[in-house]
mmCIF file of the N, C-alpha and C atoms, coordinates in Angstrom:
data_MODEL
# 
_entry.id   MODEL 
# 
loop_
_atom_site.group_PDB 
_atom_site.id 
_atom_site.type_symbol 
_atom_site.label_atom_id 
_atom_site.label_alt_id 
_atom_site.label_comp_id 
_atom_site.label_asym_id 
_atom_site.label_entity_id 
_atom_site.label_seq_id 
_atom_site.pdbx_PDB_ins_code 
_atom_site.Cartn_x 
_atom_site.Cartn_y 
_atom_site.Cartn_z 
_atom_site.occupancy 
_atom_site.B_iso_or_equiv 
_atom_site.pdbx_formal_charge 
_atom_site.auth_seq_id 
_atom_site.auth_comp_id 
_atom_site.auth_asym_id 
_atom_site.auth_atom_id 
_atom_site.pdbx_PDB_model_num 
ATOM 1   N N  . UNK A 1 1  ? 100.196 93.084  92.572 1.00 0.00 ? 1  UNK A N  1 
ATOM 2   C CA . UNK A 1 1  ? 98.924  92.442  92.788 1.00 0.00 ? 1  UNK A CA 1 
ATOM 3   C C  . UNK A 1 1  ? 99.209  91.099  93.460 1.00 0.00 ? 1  UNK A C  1 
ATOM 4   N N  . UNK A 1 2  ? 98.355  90.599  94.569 1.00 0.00 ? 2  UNK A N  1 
ATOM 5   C CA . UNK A 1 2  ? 98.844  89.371  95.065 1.00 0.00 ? 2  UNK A CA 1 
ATOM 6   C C  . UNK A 1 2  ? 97.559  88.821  95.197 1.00 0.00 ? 2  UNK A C  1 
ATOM 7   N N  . UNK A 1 3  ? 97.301  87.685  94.543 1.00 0.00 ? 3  UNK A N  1 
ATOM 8   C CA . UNK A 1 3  ? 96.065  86.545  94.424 1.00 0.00 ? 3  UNK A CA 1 
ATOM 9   C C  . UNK A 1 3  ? 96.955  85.243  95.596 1.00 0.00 ? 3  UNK A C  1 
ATOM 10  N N  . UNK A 1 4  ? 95.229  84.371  95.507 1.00 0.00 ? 4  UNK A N  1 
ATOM 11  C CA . UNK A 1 4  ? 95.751  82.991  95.932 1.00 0.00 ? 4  UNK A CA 1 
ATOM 12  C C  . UNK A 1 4  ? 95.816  81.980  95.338 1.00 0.00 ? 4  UNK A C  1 
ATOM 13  N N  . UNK A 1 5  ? 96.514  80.984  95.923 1.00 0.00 ? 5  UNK A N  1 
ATOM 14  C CA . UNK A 1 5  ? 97.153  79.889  94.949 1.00 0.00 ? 5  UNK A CA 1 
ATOM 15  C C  . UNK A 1 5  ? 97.381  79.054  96.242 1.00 0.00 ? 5  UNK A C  1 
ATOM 16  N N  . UNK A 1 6  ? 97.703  77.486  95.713 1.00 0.00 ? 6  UNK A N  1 
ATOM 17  C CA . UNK A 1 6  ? 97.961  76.583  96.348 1.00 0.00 ? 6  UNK A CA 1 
ATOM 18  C C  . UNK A 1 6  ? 100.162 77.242  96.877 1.00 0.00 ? 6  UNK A C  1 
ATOM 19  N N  . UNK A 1 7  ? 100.973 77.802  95.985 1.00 0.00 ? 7  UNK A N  1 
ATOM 20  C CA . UNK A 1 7  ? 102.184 77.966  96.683 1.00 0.00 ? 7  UNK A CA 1 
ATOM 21  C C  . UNK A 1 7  ? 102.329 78.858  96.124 1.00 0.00 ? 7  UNK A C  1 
ATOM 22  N N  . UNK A 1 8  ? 103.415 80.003  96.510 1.00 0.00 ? 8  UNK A N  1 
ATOM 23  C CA . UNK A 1 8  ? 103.967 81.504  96.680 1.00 0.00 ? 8  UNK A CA 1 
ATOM 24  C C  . UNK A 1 8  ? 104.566 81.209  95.180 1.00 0.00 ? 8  UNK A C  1 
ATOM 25  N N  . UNK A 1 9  ? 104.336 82.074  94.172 1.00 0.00 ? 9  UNK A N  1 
ATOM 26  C CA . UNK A 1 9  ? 105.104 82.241  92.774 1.00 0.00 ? 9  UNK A CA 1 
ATOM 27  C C  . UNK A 1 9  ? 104.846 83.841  92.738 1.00 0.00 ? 9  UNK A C  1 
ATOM 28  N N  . UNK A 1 10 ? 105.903 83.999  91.914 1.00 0.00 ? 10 UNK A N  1 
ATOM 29  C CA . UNK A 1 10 ? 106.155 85.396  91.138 1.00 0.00 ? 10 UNK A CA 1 
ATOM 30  C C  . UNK A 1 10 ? 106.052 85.698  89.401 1.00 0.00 ? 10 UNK A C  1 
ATOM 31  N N  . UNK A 1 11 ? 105.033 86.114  88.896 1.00 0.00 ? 11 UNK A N  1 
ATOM 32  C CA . UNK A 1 11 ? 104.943 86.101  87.637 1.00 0.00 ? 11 UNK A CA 1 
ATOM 33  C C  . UNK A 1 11 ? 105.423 87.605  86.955 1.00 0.00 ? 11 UNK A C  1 
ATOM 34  N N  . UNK A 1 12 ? 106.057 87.392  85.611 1.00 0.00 ? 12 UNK A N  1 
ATOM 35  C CA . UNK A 1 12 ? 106.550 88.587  84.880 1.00 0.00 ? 12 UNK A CA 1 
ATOM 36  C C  . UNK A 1 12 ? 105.403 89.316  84.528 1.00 0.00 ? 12 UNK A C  1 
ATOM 37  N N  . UNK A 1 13 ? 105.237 90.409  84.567 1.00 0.00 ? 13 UNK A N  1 
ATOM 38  C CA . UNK A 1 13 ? 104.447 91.877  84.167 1.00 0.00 ? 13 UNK A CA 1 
ATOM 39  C C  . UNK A 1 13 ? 103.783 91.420  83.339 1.00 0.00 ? 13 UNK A C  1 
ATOM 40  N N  . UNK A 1 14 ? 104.720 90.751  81.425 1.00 0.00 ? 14 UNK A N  1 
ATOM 41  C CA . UNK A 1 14 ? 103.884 90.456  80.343 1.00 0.00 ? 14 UNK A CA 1 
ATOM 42  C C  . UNK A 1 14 ? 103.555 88.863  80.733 1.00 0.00 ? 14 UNK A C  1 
ATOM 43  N N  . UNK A 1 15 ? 103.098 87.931  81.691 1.00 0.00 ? 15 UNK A N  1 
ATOM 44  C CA . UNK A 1 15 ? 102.777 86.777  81.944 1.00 0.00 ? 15 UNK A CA 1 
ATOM 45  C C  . UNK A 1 15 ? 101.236 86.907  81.041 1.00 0.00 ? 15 UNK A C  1 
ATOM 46  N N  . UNK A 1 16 ? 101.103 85.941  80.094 1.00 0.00 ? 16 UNK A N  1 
ATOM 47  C CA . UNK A 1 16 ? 99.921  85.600  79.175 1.00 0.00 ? 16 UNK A CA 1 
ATOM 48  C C  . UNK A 1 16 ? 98.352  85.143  80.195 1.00 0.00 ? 16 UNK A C  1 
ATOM 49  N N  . UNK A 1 17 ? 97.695  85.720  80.035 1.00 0.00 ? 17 UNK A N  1 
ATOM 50  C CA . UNK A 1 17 ? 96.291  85.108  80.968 1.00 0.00 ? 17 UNK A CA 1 
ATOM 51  C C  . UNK A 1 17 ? 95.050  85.264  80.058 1.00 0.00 ? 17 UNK A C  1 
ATOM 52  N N  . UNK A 1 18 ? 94.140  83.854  80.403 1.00 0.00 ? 18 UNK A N  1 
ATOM 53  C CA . UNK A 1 18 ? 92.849  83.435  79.596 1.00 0.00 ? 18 UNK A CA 1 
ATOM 54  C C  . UNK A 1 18 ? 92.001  83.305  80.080 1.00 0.00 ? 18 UNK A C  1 
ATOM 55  N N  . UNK A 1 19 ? 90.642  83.735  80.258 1.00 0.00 ? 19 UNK A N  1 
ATOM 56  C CA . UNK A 1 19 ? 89.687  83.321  80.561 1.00 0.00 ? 19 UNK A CA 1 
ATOM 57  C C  . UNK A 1 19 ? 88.873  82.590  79.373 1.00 0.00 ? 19 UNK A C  1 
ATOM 58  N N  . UNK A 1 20 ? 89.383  81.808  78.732 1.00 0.00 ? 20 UNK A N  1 
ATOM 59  C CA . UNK A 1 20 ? 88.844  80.796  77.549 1.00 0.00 ? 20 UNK A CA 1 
ATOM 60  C C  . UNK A 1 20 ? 88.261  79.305  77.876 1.00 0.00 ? 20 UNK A C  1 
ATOM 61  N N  . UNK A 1 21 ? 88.745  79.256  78.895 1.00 0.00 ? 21 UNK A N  1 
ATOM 62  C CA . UNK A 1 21 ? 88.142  77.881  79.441 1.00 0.00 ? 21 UNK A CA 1 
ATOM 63  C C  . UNK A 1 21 ? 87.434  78.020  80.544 1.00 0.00 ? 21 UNK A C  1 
ATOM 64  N N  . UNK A 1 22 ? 86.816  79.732  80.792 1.00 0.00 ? 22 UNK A N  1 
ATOM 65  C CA . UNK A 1 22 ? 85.379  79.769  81.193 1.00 0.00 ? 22 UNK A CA 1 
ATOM 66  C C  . UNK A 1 22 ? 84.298  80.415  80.251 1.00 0.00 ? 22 UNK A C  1 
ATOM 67  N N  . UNK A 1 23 ? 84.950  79.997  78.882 1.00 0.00 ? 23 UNK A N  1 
ATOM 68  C CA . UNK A 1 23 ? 83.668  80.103  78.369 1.00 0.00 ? 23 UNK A CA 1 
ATOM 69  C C  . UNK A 1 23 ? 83.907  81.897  77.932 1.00 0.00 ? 23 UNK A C  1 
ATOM 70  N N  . UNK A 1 24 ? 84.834  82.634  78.425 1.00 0.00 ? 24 UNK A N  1 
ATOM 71  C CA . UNK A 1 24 ? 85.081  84.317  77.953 1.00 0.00 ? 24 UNK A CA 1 
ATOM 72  C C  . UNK A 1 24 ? 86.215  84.878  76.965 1.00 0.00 ? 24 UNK A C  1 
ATOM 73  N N  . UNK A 1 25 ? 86.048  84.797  76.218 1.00 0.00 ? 25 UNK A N  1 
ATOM 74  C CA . UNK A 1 25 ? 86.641  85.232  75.208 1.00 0.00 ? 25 UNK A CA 1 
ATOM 75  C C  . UNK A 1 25 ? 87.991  86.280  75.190 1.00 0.00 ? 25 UNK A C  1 
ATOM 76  N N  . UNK A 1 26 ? 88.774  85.483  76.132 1.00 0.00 ? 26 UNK A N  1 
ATOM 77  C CA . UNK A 1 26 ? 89.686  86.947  77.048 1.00 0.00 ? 26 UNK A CA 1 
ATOM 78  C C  . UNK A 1 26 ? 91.149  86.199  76.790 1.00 0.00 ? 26 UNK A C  1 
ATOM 79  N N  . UNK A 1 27 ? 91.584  86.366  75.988 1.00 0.00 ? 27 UNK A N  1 
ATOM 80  C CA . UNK A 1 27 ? 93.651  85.874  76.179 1.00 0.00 ? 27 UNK A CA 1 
ATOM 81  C C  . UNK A 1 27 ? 94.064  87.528  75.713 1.00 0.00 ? 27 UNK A C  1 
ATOM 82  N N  . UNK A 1 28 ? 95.263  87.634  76.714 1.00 0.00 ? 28 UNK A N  1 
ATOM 83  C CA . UNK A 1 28 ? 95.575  88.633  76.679 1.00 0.00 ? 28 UNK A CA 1 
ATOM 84  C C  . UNK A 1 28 ? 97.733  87.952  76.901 1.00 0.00 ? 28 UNK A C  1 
ATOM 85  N N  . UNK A 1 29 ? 98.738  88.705  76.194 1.00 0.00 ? 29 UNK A N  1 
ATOM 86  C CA . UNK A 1 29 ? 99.765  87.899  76.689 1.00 0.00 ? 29 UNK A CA 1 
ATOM 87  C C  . UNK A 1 29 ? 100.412 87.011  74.981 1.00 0.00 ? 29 UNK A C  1 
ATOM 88  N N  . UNK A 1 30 ? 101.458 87.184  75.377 1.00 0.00 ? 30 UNK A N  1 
ATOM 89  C CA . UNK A 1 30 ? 102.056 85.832  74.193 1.00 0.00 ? 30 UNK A CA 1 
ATOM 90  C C  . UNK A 1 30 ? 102.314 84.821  74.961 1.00 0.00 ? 30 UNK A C  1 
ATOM 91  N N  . UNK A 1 31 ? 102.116 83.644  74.340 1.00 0.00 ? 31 UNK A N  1 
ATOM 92  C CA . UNK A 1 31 ? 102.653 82.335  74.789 1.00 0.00 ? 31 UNK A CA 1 
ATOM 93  C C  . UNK A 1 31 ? 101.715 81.698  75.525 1.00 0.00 ? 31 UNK A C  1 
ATOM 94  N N  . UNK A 1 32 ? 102.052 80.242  76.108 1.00 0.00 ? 32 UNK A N  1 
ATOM 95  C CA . UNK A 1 32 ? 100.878 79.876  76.678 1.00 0.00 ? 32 UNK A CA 1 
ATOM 96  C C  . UNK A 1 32 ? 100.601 80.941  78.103 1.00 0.00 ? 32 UNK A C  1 
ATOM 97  N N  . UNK A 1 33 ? 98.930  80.899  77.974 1.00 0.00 ? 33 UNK A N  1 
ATOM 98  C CA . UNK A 1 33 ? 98.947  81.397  79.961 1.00 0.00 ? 33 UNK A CA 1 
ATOM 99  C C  . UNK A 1 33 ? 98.695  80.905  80.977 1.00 0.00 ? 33 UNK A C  1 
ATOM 100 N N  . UNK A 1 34 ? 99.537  81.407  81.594 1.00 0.00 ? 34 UNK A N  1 
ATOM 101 C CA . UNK A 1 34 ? 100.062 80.815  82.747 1.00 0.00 ? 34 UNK A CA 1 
ATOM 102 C C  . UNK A 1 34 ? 99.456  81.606  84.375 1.00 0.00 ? 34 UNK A C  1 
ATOM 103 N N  . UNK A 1 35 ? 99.188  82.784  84.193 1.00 0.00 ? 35 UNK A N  1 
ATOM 104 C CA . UNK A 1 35 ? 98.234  83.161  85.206 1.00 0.00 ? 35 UNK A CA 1 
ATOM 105 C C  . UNK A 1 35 ? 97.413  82.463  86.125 1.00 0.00 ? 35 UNK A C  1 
ATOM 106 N N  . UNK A 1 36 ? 96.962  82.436  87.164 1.00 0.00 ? 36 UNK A N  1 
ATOM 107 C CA . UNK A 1 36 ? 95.810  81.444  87.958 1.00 0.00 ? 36 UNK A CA 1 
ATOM 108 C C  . UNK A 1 36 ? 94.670  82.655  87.370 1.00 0.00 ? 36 UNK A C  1 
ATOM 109 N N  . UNK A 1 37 ? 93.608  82.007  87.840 1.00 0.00 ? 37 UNK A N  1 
ATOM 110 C CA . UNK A 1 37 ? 92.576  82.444  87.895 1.00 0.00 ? 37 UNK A CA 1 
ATOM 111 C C  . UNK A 1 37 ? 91.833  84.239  88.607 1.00 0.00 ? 37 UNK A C  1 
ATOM 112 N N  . UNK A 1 38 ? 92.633  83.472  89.850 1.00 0.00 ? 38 UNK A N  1 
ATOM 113 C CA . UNK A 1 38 ? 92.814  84.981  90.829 1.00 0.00 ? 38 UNK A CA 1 
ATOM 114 C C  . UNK A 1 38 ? 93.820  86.338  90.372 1.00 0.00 ? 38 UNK A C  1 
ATOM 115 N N  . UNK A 1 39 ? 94.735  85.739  89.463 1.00 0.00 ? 39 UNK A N  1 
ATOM 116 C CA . UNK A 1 39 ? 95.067  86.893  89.029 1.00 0.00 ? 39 UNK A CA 1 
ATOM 117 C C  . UNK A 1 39 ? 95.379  87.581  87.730 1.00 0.00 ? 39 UNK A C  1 
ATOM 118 N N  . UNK A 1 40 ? 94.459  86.626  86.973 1.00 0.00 ? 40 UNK A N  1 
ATOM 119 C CA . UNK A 1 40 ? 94.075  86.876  85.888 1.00 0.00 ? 40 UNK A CA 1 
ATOM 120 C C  . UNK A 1 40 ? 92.791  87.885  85.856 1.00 0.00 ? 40 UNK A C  1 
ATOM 121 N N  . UNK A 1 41 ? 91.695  87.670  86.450 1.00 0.00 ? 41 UNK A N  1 
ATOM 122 C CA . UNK A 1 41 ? 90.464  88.526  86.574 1.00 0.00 ? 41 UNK A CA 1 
ATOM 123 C C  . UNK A 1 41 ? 91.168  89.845  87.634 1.00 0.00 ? 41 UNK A C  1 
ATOM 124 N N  . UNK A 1 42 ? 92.015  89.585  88.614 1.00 0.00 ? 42 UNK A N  1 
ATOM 125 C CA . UNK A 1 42 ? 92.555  90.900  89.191 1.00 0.00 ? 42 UNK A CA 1 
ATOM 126 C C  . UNK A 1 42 ? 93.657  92.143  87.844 1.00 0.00 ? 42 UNK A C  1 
ATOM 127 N N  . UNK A 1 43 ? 93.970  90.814  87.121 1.00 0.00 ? 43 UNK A N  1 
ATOM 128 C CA . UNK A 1 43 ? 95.156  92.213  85.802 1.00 0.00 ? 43 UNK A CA 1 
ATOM 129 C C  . UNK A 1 43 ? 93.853  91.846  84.964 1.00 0.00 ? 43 UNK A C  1 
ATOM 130 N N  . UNK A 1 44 ? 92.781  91.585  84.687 1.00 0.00 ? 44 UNK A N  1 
ATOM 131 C CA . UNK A 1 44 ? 91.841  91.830  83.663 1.00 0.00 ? 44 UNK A CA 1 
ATOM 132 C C  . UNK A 1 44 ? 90.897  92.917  84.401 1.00 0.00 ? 44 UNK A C  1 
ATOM 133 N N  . UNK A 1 45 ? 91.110  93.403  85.307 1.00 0.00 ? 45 UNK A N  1 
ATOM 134 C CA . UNK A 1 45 ? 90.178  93.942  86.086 1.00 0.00 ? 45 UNK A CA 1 
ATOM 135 C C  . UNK A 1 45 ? 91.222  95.462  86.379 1.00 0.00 ? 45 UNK A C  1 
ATOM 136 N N  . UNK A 1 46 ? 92.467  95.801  86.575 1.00 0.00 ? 46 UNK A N  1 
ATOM 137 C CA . UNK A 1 46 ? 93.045  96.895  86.281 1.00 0.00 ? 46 UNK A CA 1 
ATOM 138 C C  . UNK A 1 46 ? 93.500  97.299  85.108 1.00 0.00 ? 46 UNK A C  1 
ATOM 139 N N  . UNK A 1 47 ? 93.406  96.446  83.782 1.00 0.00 ? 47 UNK A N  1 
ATOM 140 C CA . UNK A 1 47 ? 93.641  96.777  82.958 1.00 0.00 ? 47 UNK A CA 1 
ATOM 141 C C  . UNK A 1 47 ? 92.278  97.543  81.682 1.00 0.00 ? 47 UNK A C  1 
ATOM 142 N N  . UNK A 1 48 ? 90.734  97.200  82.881 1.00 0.00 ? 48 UNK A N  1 
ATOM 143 C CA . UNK A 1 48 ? 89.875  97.915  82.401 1.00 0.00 ? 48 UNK A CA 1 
ATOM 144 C C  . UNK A 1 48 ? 90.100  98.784  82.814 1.00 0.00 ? 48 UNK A C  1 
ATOM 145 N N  . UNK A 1 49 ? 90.445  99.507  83.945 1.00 0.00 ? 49 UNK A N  1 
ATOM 146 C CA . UNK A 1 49 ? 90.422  100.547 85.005 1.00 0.00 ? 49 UNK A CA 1 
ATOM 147 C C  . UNK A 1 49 ? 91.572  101.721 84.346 1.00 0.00 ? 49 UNK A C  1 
ATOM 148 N N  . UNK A 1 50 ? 92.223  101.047 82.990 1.00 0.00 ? 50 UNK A N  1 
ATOM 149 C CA . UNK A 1 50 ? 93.386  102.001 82.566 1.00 0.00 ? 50 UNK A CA 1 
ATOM 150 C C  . UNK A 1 50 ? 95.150  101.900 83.262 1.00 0.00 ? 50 UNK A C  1 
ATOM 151 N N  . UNK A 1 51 ? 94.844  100.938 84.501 1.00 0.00 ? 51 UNK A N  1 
ATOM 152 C CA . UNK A 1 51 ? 96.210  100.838 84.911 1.00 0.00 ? 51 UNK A CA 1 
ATOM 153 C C  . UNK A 1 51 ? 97.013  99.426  84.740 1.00 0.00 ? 51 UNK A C  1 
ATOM 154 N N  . UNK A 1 52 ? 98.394  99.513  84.258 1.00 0.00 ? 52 UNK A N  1 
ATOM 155 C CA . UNK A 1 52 ? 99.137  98.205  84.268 1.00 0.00 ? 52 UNK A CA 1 
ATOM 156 C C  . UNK A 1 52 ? 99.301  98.052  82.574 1.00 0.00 ? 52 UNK A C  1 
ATOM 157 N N  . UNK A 1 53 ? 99.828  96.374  82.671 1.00 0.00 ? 53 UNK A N  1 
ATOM 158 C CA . UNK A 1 53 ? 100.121 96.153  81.409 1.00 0.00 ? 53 UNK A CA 1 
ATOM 159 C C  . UNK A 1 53 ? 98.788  96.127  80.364 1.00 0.00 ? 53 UNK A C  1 
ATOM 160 N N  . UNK A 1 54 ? 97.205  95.652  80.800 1.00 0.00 ? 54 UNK A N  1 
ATOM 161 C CA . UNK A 1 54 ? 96.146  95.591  79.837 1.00 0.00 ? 54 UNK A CA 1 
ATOM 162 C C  . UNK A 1 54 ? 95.560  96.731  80.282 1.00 0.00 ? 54 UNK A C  1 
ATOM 163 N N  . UNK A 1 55 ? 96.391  98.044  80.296 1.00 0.00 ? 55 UNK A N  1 
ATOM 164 C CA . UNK A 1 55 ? 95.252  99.194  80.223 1.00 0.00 ? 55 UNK A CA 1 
ATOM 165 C C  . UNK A 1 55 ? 95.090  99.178  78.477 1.00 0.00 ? 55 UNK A C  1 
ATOM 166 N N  . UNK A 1 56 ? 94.196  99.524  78.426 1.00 0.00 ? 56 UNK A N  1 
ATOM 167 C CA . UNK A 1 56 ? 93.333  99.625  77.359 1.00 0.00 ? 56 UNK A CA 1 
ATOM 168 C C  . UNK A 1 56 ? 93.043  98.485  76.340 1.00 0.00 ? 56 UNK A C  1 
ATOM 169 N N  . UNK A 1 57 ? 92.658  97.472  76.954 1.00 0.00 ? 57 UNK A N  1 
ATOM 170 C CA . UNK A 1 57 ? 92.492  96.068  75.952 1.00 0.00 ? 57 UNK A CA 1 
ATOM 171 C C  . UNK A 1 57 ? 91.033  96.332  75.879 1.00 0.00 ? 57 UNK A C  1 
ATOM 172 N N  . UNK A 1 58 ? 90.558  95.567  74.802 1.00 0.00 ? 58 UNK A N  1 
ATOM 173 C CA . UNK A 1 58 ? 89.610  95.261  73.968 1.00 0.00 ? 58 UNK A CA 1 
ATOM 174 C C  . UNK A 1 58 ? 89.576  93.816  74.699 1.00 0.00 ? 58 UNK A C  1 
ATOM 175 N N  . UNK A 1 59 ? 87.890  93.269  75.057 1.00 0.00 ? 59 UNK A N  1 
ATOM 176 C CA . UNK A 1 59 ? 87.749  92.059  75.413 1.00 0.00 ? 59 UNK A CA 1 
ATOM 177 C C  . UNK A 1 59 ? 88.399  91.050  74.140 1.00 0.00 ? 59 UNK A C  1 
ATOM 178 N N  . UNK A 1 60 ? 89.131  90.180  74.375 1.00 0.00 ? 60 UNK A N  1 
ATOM 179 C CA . UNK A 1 60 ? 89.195  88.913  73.421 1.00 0.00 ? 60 UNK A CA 1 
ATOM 180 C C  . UNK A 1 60 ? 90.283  89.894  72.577 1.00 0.00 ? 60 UNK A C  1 
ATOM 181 N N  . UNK A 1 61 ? 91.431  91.026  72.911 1.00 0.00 ? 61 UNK A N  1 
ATOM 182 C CA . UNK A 1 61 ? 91.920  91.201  71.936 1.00 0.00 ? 61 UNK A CA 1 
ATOM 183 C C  . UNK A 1 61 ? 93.745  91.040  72.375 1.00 0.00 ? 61 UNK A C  1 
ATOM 184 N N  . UNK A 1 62 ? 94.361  90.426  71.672 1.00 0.00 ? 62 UNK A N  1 
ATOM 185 C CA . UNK A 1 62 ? 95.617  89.597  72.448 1.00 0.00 ? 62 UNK A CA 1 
ATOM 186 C C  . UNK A 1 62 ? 96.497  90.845  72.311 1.00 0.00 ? 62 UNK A C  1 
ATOM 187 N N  . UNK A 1 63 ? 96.364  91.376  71.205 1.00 0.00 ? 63 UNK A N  1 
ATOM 188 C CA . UNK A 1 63 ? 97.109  92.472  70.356 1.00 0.00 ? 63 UNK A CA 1 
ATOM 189 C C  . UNK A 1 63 ? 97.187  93.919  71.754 1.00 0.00 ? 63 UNK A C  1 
ATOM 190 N N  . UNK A 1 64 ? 96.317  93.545  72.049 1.00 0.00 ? 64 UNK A N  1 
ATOM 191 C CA . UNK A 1 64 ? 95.873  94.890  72.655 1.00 0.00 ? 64 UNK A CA 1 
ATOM 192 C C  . UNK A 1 64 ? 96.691  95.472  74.013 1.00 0.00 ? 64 UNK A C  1 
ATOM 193 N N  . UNK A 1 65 ? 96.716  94.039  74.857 1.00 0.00 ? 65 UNK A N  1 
ATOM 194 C CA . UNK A 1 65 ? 97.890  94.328  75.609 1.00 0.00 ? 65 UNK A CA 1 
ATOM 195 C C  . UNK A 1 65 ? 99.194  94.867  75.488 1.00 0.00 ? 65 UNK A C  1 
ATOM 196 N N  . UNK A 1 66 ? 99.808  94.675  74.289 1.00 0.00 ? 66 UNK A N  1 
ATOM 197 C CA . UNK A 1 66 ? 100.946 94.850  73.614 1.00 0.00 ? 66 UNK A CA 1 
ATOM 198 C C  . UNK A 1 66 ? 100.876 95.960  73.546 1.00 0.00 ? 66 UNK A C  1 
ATOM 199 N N  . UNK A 1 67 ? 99.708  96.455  72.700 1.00 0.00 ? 67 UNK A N  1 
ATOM 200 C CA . UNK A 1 67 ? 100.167 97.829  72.456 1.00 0.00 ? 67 UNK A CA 1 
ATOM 201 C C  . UNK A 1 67 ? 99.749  99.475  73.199 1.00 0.00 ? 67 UNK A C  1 
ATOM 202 N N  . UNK A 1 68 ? 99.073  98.351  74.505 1.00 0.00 ? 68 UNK A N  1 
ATOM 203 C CA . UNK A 1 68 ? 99.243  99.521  76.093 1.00 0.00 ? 68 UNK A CA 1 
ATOM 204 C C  . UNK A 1 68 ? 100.271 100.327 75.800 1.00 0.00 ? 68 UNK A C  1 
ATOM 205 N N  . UNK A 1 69 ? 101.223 99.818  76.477 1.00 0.00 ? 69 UNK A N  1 
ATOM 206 C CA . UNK A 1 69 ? 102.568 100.677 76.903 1.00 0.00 ? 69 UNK A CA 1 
ATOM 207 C C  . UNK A 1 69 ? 102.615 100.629 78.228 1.00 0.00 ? 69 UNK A C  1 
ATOM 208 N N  . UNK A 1 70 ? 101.628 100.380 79.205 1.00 0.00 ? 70 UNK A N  1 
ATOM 209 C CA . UNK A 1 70 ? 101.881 100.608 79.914 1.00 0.00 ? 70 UNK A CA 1 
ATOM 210 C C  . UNK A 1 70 ? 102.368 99.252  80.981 1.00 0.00 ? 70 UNK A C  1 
ATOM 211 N N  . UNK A 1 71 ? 102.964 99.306  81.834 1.00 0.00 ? 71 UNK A N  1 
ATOM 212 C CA . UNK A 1 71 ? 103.904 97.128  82.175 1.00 0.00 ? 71 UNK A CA 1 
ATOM 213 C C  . UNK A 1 71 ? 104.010 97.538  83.872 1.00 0.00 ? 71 UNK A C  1 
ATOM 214 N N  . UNK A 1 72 ? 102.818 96.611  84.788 1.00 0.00 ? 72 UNK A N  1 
ATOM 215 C CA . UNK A 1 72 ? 103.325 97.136  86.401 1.00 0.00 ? 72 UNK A CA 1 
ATOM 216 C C  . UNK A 1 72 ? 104.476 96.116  86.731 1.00 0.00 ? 72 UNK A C  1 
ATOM 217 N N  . UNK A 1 73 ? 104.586 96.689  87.821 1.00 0.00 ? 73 UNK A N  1 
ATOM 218 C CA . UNK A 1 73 ? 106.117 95.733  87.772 1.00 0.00 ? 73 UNK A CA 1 
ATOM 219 C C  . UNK A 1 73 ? 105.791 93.865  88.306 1.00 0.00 ? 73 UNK A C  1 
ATOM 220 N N  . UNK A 1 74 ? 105.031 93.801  88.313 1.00 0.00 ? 74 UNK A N  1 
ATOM 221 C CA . UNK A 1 74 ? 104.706 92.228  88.305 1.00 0.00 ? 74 UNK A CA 1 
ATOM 222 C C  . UNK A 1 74 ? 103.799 92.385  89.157 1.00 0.00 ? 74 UNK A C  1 
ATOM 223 N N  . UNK A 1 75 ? 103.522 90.226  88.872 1.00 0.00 ? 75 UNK A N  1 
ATOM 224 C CA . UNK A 1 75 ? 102.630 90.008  89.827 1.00 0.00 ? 75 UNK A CA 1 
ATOM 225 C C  . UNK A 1 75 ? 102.823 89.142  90.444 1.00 0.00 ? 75 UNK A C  1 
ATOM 226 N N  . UNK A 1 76 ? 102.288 88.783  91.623 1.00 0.00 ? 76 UNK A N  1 
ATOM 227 C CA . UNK A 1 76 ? 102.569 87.813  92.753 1.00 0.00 ? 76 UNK A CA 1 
ATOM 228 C C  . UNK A 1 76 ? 101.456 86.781  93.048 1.00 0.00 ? 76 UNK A C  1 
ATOM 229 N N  . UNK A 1 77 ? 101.530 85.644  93.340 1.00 0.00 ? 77 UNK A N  1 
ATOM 230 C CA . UNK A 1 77 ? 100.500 84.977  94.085 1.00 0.00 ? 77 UNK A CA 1 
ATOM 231 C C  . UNK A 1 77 ? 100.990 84.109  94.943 1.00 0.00 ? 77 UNK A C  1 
# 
């Protein structure tokens, strides 16, 4: 998946992402997250769809990612 950003980074598969400080009830990930924006709603957005590391999360459920199974091989921005 490749979002935009102010400079070129490479994030790990399980990289933690929140939409909590818009107000959506969405951390998905251990540790702090570190995701941008753009590609947080892009892996919150295939992981409704059933593919990647948050196939099958529950909105607002951290646990849930974990216990997918399923991990794409990263992401880019």
């Amino acid at each position: 998946m490749v979002g935009g950003g102010p400079a070129d980074r490479e994030y790990d598969a399980a990289a933690a992402y929140s939409l909590g400080e818009f107000g959506v009830p969405v951390t998905v990930g251990e540790g702090e997250p570190v995701l941008p924006l753009s590609l947080t709603v892009g892996r919150w957005l295939l992981g409704r769809a059933g593919i990647g590391a948050g196939a099958g999360e529950a909105a607002g459920s951290a646990a849930a990612g974990a216990a997918a199974g399923g991990r794409p091989a990263g992401v880019r921005r």
